[in-house]
N, C-alpha and C positions, 0 to 999 in steps of 0.2 A: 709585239707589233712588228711588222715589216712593212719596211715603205721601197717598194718596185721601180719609185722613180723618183728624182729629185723634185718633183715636185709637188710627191707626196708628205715628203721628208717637211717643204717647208709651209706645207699646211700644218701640219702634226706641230711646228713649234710656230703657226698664229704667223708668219707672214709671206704665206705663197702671193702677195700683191708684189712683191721686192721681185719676181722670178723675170726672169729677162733672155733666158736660153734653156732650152729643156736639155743641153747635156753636161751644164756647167753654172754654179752658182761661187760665191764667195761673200762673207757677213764679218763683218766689226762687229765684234758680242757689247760694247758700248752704246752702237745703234740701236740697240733694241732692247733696251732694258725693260722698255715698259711692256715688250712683245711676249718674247721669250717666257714659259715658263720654268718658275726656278728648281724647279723637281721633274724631270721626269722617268716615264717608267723604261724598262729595260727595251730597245729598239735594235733594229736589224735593216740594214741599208742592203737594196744590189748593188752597189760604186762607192767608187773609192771616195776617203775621207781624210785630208790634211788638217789636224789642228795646232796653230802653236798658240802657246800661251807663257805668260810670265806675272806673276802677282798676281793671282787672280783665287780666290778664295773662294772653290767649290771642289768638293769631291766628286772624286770621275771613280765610274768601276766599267772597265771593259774586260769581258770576260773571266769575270771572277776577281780580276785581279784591283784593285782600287789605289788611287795615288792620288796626291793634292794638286791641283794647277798652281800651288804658288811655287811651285817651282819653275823654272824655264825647262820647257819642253816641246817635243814636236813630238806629231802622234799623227803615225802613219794606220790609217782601218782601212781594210781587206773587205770588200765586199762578204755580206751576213756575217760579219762579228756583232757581238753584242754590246752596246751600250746603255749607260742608265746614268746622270748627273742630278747634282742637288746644290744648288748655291748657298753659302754660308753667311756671302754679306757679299753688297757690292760695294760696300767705303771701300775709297782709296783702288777702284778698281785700275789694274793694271793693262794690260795691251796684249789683245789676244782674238784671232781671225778662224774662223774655219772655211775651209773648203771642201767645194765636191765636187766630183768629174765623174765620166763614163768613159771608158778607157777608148770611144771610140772617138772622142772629143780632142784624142792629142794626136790622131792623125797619123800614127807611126804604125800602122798597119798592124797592132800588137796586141792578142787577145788577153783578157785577163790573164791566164795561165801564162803568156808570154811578160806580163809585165810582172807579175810572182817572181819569173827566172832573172830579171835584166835588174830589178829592184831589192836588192834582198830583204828590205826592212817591212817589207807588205808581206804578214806571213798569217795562215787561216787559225791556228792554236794557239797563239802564242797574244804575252801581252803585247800591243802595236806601241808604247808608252818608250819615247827616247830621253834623255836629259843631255841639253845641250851645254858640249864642255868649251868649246874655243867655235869662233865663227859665228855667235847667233844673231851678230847685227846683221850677217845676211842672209840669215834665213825672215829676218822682219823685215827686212828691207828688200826682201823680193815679196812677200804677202803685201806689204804695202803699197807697192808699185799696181800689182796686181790688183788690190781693192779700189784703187785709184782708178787706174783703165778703167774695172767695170762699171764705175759711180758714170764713168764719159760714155756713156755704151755704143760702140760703131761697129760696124763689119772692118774696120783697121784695127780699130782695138782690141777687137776679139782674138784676130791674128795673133798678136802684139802680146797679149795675154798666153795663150797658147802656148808661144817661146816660151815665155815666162817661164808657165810652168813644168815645162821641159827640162829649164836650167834647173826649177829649184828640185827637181828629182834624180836630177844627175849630180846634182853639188851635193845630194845628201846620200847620194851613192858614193861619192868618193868619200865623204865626213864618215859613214857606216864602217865601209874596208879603210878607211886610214884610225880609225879609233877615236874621231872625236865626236861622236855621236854613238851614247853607248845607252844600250838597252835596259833595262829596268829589272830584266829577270835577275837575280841574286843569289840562288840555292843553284847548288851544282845538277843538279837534276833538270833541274831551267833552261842551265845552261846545256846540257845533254838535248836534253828534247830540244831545245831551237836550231842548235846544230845537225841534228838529225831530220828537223824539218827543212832548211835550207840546203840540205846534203841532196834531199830528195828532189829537190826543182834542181838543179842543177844537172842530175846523173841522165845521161842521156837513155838509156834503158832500165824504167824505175821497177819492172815486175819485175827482180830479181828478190832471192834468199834475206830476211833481217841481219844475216850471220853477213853478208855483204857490206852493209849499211854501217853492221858495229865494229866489222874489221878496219873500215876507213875512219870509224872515231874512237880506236884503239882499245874499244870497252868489250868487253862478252853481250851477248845476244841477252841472258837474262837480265844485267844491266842496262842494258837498251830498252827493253820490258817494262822493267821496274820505273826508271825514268816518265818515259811517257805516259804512264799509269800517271803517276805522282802530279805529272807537270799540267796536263791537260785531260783526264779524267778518261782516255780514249787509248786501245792498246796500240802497240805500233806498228800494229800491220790495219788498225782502220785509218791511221793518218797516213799510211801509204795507199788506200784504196783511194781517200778521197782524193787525194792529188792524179790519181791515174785517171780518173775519173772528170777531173777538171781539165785533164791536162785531152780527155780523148773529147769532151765535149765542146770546147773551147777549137778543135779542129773540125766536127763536124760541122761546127754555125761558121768559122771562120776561113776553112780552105775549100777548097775543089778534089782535095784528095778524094779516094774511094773507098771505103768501109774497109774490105781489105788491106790499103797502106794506111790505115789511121791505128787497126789492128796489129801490125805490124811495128807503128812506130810507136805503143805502148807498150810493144814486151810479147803478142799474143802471134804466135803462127800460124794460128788458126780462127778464121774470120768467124766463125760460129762461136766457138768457146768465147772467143772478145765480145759478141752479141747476148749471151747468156748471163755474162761476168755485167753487162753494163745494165741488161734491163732489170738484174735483181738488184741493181743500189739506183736505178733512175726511175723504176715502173715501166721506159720504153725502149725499145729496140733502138739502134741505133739511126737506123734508116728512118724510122717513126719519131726520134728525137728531133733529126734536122728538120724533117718535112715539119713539123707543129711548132720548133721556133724561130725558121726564116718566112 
């Protein structure tokens, strides 16, 4: 299933009445025990998705990978990862919030593809599951602030909220790069392909050679190969299309550029060849892209 909007999202789990802003929800999985379904099937959101949780006795599997919420964790989802949950029990349930946004809800003039680059913990293959080592009274105690605001619901508070969560993705930007907020992945292959996924939002000209990509994480090209097979089922020159791809359509919906410089600031010299390259992984041209989704 794929839910296009948040508001599809909180049909699908039994309480679109709670919905209060079509680009911004927030829920205390406590508040709705009796709502929520305790199983369900594997789903696919377009916006982004914060959840943290602590003591909470349900298995999560996001994209393939499964882990228990009774651990303390934050779980950063990337627009269409996959999700699918099954509650175990709710005795003794512990404290644990989700959220959702539209990246166009935080105001920062930053397309999805741009908050991939400024975020590193938002990544499209990889598991989104952190375990939090030092600092998670404040990462509850910004979700709590935040669920609080939207229980009061005002055009101040929505502001107010806003900030909020502004901080709580730059505090968990510095937590990510300072080490105390460490990722889930475990096998060196994991770790290979996450750093070669975050390699890639980063490089300001990503159509370059994989021999490029493995030079900078000291590995050989068929290592690099082998990795991304293993890690995310996908070779590693598809997880560099799709980010070329996110990264050129994310410009045609969100800037004034010209086909030409969006060509250009993908890698391609040539505005045709970048039109060819885009309609065989989009179905449309690129000029036909913008026009059908602005």
């Amino acid at each position: 299933m794929i839910c296009t909007t948040i508001q599809s999202l909180l049909e699908e789990m039994n309480i679109s009445r709670f919905q209060k802003h079509q680009d911004f929800h927030i829920l205390k999985f406590k508040d709705h025990l009796d709502d929520i379904p305790m199983e369900t099937d594997t789903r696919q959101c377009d916006f982004f998705q914060i959840v943290i949780t602590k003591e909470h006795n349900v298995e999560v599997v996001v994209d393939n990978v499964t882990f228990s919420a009774l651990d303390h964790s934050i779980t950063f989802m990337a627009p269409l990862q996959m999700l699918s949950t099954k509650v175990r029990s709710i005795e003794h349930l512990g404290v644990g919030y989700m959220l959702v946004f539209n990246s166009s809800f935080l105001r920062l003039g930053l397309s999805n593809f741009s908050l991939f680059q400024k975020f590193p913990f938002f990544n499209i293959n990889h598991s989104p599951v952190y375990f939090l080592k030092k600092n998670e009274g404040l990462f509850f105690n910004l979700m709590e602030n935040i669920y609080n605001l939207f229980q009061d619901y005002s055009e101040e508070n929505i502001e107010i909220i806003r900030s909020y969560l502004v901080i709580l993705l730059y505090e968990a930007r510095k937590s990510f790069l300072g080490g105390s907020i460490k990722n889930s992945v475990t096998t060196r292959y994991n770790e290979i392909a996450f750093s070669y996924e975050n390699l890639i939002k980063t490089s300001p000209n990503k159509r370059v050679s994989l021999e490029y990509y493995a030079n900078k994480l000291n590995i050989s090209t068929i290592y690099l190969a082998e990795c991304a097979k293993k890690a995310t089922g996908k070779t590693a020159k598809q997880i560099l299309t799709e980010y070329i791809i996110l990264e050129a359509s994310s410009l045609l919906l969100q800037s004034r550029k010209t086909i030409d410089e969006i060509a250009y600031s993908v890698g391609y010299s040539s505005a045709s060849n970048f039109a060819l390259f885009f309609k065989k992984h989009t179905g449309l041209t690129p000029s036909n892209y913008r026009k059908t989704h602005i």
